[in-house]
Each structure stands twice: as structure tokens, then as C-alpha cells.
N, C-alpha and C positions, 0 to 999 in steps of 0.2 A: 679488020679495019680499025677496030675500038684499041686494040692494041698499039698499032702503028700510030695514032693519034694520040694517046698516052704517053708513048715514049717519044713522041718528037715532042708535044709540051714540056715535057719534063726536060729536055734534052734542049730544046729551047728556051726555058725561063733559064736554065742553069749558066748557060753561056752570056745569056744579058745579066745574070749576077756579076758572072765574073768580067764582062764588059763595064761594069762600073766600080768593080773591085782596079781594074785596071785604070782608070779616068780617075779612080782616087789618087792613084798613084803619080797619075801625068799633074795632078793639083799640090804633087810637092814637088816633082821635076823641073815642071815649068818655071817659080818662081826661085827655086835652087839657084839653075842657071843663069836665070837675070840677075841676082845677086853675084852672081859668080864663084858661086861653093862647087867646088869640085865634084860633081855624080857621076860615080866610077859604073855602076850598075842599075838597070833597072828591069824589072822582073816581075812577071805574071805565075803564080805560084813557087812550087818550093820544092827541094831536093835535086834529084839529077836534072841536070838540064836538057832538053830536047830540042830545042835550036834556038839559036841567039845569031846577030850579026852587031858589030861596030860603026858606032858613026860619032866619026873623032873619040872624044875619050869614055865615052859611055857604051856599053853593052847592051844590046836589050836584047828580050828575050823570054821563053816561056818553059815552065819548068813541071816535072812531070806530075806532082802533086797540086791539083788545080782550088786550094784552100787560102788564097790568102795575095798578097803580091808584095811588093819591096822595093824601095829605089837607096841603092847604098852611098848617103855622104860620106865622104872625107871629113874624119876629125869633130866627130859628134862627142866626142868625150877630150875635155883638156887634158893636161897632160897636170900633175897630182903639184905640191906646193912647190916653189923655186925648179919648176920643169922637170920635176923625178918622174920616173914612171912606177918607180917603186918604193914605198917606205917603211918603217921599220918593225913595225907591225907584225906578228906571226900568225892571227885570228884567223877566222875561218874568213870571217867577211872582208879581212883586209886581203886575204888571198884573192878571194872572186874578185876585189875592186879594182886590183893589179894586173890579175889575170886579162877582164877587160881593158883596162887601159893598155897592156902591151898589146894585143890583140888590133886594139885599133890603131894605132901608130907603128905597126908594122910595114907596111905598103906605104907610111909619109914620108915625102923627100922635103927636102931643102926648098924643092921649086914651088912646094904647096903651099908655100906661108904667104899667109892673106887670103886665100883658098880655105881654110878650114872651115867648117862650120860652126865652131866654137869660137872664132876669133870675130863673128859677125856681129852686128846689132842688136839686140832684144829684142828689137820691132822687124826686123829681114827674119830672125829667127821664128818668129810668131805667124809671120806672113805664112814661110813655108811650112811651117807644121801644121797648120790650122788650113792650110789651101784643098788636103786629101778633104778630110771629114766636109769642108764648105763646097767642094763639090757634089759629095754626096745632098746634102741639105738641099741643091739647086737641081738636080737630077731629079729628087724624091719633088719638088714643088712642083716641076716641070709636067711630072707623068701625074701626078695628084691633078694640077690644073687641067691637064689635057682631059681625064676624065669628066672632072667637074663643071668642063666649057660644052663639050660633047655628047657627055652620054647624060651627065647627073649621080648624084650622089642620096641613097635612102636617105629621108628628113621623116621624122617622127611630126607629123601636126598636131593642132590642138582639136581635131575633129574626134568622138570617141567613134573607138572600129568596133570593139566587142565590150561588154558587160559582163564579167566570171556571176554564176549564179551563187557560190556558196565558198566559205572557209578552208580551202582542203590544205593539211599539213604540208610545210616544205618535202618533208620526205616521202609522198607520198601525192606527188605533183602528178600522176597520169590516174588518178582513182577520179572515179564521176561524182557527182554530190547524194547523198545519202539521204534519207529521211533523219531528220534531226541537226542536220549539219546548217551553221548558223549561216544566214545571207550574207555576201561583201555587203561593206560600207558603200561601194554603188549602190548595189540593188537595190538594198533599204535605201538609198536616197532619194530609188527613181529615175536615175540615171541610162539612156539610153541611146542606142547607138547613132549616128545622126548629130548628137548635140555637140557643139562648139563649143570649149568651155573658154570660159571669160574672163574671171578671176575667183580667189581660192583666198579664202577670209582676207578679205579689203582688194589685195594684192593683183592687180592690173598682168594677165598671163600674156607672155611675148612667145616662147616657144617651148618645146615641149621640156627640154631638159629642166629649164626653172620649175615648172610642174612637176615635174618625178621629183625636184630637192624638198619642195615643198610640202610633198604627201609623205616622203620621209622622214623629215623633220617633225610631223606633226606629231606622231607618233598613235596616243590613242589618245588623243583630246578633239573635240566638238572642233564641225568644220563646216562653214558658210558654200556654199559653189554657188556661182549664177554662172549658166548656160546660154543660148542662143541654139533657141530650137522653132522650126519653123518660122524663121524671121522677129520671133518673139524671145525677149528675155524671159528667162526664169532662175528663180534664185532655190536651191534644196539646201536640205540638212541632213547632215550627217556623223557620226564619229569612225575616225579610221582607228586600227589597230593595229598592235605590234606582230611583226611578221618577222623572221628571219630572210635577207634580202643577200644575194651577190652582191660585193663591194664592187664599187665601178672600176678600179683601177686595178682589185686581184680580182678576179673572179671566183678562184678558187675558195676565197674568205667570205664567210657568210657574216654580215652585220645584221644589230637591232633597227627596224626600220619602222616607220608608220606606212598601211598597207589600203589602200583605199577596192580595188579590185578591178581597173579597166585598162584597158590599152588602145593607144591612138590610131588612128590611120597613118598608114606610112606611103609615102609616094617619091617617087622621084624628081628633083628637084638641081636644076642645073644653078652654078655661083662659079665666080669669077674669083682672083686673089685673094679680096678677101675673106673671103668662106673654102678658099684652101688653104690658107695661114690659119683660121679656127681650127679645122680639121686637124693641122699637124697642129697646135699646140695641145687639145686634146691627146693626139697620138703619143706626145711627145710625155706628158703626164703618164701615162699607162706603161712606156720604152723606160721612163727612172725608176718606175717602182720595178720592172721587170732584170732591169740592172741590177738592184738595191739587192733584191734575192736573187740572183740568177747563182750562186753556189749553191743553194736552197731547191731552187727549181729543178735543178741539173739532178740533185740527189734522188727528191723525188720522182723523177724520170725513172732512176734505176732503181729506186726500190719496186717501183711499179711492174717495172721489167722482171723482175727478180721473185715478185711474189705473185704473178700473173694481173695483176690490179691494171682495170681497161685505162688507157692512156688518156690522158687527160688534155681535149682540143685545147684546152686554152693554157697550155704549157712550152715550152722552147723549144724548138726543132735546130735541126741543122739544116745546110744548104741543103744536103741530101733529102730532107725531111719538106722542106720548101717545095723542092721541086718534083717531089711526089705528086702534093698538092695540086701544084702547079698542070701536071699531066692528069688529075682525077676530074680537074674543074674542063681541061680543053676534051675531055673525053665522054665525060656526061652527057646524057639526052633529057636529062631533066630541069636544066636550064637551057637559053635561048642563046643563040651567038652574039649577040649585042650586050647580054651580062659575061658570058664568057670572059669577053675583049676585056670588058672595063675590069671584072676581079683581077683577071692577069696582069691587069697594067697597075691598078692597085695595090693586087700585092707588094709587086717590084717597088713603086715607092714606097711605101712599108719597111722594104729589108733597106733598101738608101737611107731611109730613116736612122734606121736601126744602126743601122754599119756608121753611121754619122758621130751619134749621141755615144755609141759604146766606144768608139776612137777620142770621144772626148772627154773619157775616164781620167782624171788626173794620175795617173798613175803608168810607170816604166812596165814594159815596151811601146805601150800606145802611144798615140800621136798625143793625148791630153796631160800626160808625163811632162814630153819635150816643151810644151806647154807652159804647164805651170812653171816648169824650170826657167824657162823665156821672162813669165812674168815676174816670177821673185827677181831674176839679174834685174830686169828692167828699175824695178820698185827701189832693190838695192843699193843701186846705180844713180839713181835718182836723190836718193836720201844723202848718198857721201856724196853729189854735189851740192846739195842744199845747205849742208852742214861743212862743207870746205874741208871733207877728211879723204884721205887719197884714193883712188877706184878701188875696191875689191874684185877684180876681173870680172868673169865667166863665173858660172854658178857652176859646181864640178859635179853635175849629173851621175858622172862614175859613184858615187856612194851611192846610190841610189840600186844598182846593180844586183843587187840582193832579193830587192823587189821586183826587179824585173825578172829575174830571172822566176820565181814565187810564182807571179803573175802570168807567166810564160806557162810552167808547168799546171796552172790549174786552168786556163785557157786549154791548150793540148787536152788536156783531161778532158775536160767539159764537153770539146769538142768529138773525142773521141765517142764518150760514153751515148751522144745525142747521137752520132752517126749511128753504131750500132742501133740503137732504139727505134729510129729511123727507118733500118732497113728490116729490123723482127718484127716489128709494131709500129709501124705508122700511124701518122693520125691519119684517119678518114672522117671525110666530109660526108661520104653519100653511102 
């Protein structure tokens, strides 16, 4: 039975992946069409196709590699200076540029013009390429909120939970305390479990994150606390000290930190909008720097894989690797059904998140490519009317091709190398 509920998890988070991999896709369809740019294609994964039907001039359809989706405009790349498709260039990169632009004005007739996608506005072009990823963003708020209305989300309080009795080395985080081994800066303070703390030299405490920046910052300098114990204030002394600390946003990176020694109570706590707009713009701080290095991360994956080094939770997965997860948490007895639900549904906005912010990479083939190309015409456009100098058209994308294509192949890569990882070494939770 543990099995069968495993594999339908798994088998089920993967499918609401790609039900909003797909609904990214209906978020450039849709406003495609109101514009009236021709979408010849649209498509839930990739390679052979497994069944598609027509309706009028568009295809849909699902294809047998279930990584990814696609809706195909007419006429994303102009055609190169005075309508050439090719110019005189022998380079490597003037071939690829040519190559694409024939490529794409292969299938254009005569009837498409005013249809193309490049002949559109800056502002119709922005709509539709920014409509995928902004569905994902409204998807990811959607399932965030529904948790946060519902079930509630861990909050950290300012109540202290436990009290560490002594200094134990980063490396050496599961040893018990030793004779000789020096007390935390709690315990010399007197710090105990029960106390509310209140403020932290001068400084008026609202929630817990400001405390943890604060005990950070301190580093190993002298430090005031007034408490609230027993309906009574009291004020301790204490000096905190330097600790090597997880950085909040890699985990993997250990920072110099001030080290006090307690941790709060945590409880569950339900918030509306806007305490799931806090959430995701935290989230969303943690998805840029996991962008920033993701060729980094990815490498590290496979060295790990390669030199047997235990895989690292807080590292990139692939869908495959998601929805492992996905089946380890619906299949555990070690959590309750009511956290089940919510991590599941958590997660999923998570990878919406995710799939959101990474589509708005400025950079070819993504959606934040088409993008910034949008905004440069716009800005362009803008300036040679301001200045009375004649339109410089369309922003010719096509050069860009180079990098897309770059960006293709280390994407496939990445993607590759996490799948296999994925399925020889999973990350486990339990």
C-alpha cells in the first residue's frame, strides 16, 4: 500500500507540474490571439507527438517528452536589414543568425503580414511574453494563499522554545556538551525557556527574523535583553559570539555570525495576502540567488554523484526529483494528513514560483529574452520619437541566436544531468 501511495503522489504532483507548465503556455496563447499574431502551434511537451487535434489555425497537442511546453508564433524573428534573409557575412554566428531567420519565414505567406509577431507593438509584445511566467506568479499566490488561509504557515515567535547548554563546534553539531565546554551566551544570561523576549539592546522586537539579524550582527560584542517572564519584565546580560552560521539564502555557504544560543517557539499560524506576498518575496530572494548559481549547483550535483558525496537537500532537483519528494511526503506515517496536504500544495507553488522567475531570465530562448527585446524596441522607439529621428523598426532578436541557442544547450544539460541524479540519488526527506 506504501508503494501505491508513493507512486500516485509522485505521479500526481508531476501531472499538476505539467498542468501549469501547460496554463503557462495558455498565458501566451491567450493574449497571442487577441492581438491577432498568428499561433500556428501549441504544445504540452516535446519531440514525437502523441495526439494533437485542430481548431482553425492552431494545433494542440501533447508530445511525448513531458519536460517543458510551447506555443509556436509566426514571425518572432524579422527578417535581417532592407528584408534580407541573408547577409553577407561568412562567420560562424552570421550562419546560425541566417540559419534561424530562414527557418522562421519558411512557413510565411503573403496573407501573414500584419500577423507576425515582430510587426506588433512593444507593449502587445510584452503582454504576451510576460502573460506565461505571470501566470505562473498567480498559480504560485493562489496555492500559497490557499495554504496560508487554511491550514497556516510555521512562524517562528518570540517566545524562547529551548536554551543550547554549551558551545559545540559547527562541525561537530550532534556531540553533547563536555566538561570544560564553554556555556551559550543564553545560558550565562539566564535565559529560559518560557521567556518572551522583548527587545535586544534598545531595539523594540517585532518578529523573529529581526532577532536572528540582530544576534547576527552582534557578533561578539556585549548585549542588553529584556524578557517577559512570568508577566514580569526582566532585563539579562550577556556577550554573544562568533559562530559560523548557514547563510539564509545559500545554505550551502557558511557565514561569520554573532551566536547567542536559543531557539524560538514555532507554531502555526494562518495570514491572508499579505503574509503570502511576504512569503513569496522571501521565496523569491532564495529562487535569484539559486538562479545566480544554478550552473554552479548543477556541477556540484554531479560531482557529488561521481565521487559518491551524500546529496545535498538543499540543492536543484529536476521535475523527476520534485516529484519523488512529492511521493516520499504522501507516503510517510511520520507526518499527519493535514501537513501532508499543505507541504504538497506548498511545494507546487514553489516550483510556480520557480518556473516563473527562471522564465524571466533575460536571456534567449526564455520568455525574459523576448522580454527585454520588447523593452529595448519600446525604449528605442520611444527616444527616435522624442528626438524627431525616423523609427528604427523591431529589435532584430535574430542576433541574439547564438545565445539562445548557448542557453538551450546548457539548460538540456542541466536538465539532464539533475534527472539522472534524481533517479540514482534522490534527495530524501525521511
Amino acid at each position: 500500500m506504501e508503494i501505491v501511495v508513493y507512486v500516485g503522489g509522485a505521479l500526481l504532483f508531476f501531472a499538476l507540474v505539467m498542468a501549469s507548465v501547460a496554463l503557462h503556455e495558455v498565458g501566451h496563447l491567450v493574449p497571442a490571439k487577441l492581438f491577432g499574431i498568428k499561433a500556428t502551434q501549441y504544445f504540452v511537451g516535446f519531440g514525437r507527438t502523441l495526439w494533437s487535434t485542430r481548431r482553425g489555425e492552431t494545433e494542440y497537442g501533447v508530445k511525448l517528452l513531458p519536460l517543458g511546453g510551447y506555443v509556436k508564433m509566426v514571425g518572432m524573428l524579422p527578417p535581417g536589414k532592407h528584408g534580407e534573409m541573408r547577409n553577407s557575412s561568412t562567420g560562424l554566428f552570421a550562419q546560425i543568425i541566417d540559419g534561424a531567420r530562414e527557418a522562421e519565414w519558411e512557413d510565411i505567406t503573403p496573407e501573414d503580414d500584419g500577423r507576425l509577431f515582430h510587426q506588433k507593438p512593444p507593449w502587445q509584445k510584452l503582454i504576451v511574453m510576460a502573460g506565461g511566467p505571470i501566470v505562473n506568479v498567480i498559480l504560485a499566490f493562489v496555492l500559497l494563499l490557499a495554504v496560508g488561509v487554511t491550514y497556516g504557515n510555521p512562524r517562528s515567535t518570540l517566545v524562547v522554545n529551548t536554551v543550547s547548554e554549551c558551545i559545540v563546534p559547527a562541525d561537530q553539531a550532534d556531540r553533547a556538551c563536555a566538561p570544560g565546554d564553554p556555556a551559550t551566551p543564553a545560558k550565562a544570561a539566564g535565559l529560559q525557556p518560557g521567556d518572551r523576549l522583548v527587545s535586544m539592546n534598545g531595539v523594540t522586537l517585532t518578529d523573529w527574523d529581526q532577532t536572528s539579524e540582530l544576534i547576527r550582527r552582534n557578533l561578539d560584542q556585549p548585549m542588553v535583553l529584556v524578557v517577559e517572564r512570568d508577566g514580569q519584565t526582566k532585563e539579562l546580560r550577556t556577550t554573544t559570539v562568533i559562530t559560523g552560521v548557514a547563510d539564509r539564502v545559500d545554505p550551502k555557504k557558511r557565514v561569520q555570525a554573532g551566536f547567542l544560543g536559543v531557539s524560538p517557539v514555532v507554531e502555526l499560524q494562518r495570514g491572508g495576502p499579505v503574509e503570502t506576498l511576504e512569503d513569496m518575496g522571501s521565496m523569491t530572494q532564495t529562487v535569484f540567488h539559486t538562479i545566480i548559481r544554478f550552473p554552479v549547483r548543477v556541477y556540484q550535483v554531479a560531482a557529488d554523484l561521481v565521487t559518491g558525496q551524500p546529496r545535498d537537500v538543499n540543492g536543484p532537483m529536476s521535475i523527476v526529483g520534485a516529484s519523488r519528494v512529492a511521493g516520499e511526503i504522501a507516503s510517510t506515517d511520520k507526518i499527519a494528513s493535514p501537513d501532508k496536504v499543505a507541504t504538497f500544495v506548498s511545494t507546487l507553488g514553489a516550483v510556480n514560483l520557480f518556473l516563473a522567475l527562471f522564465n524571466f531570465v533575460p536571456l534567449l530562448p526564455l520568455d525574459g529574452g523576448h522580454i527585454a527585446g520588447a523593452l529595448w524596441e519600446w525604449l528605442r522607439r520611444g527616444l527616435a520619437r522624442l528626438t524627431r529621428r525616423p523609427d528604427p523598426g523591431p529589435v532584430d532578436t535574430a542576433k541574439m541566436m547564438p545565445v539562445a541557442y548557448v542557453m538551450a544547450a546548457v539548460i538540456g544539460l542541466s536538465g539532464l544531468v539533475l534527472i539522472v541524479a534524481d533517479i540514482i540519488d534522490p534527495v530524501r526527506l525521511f
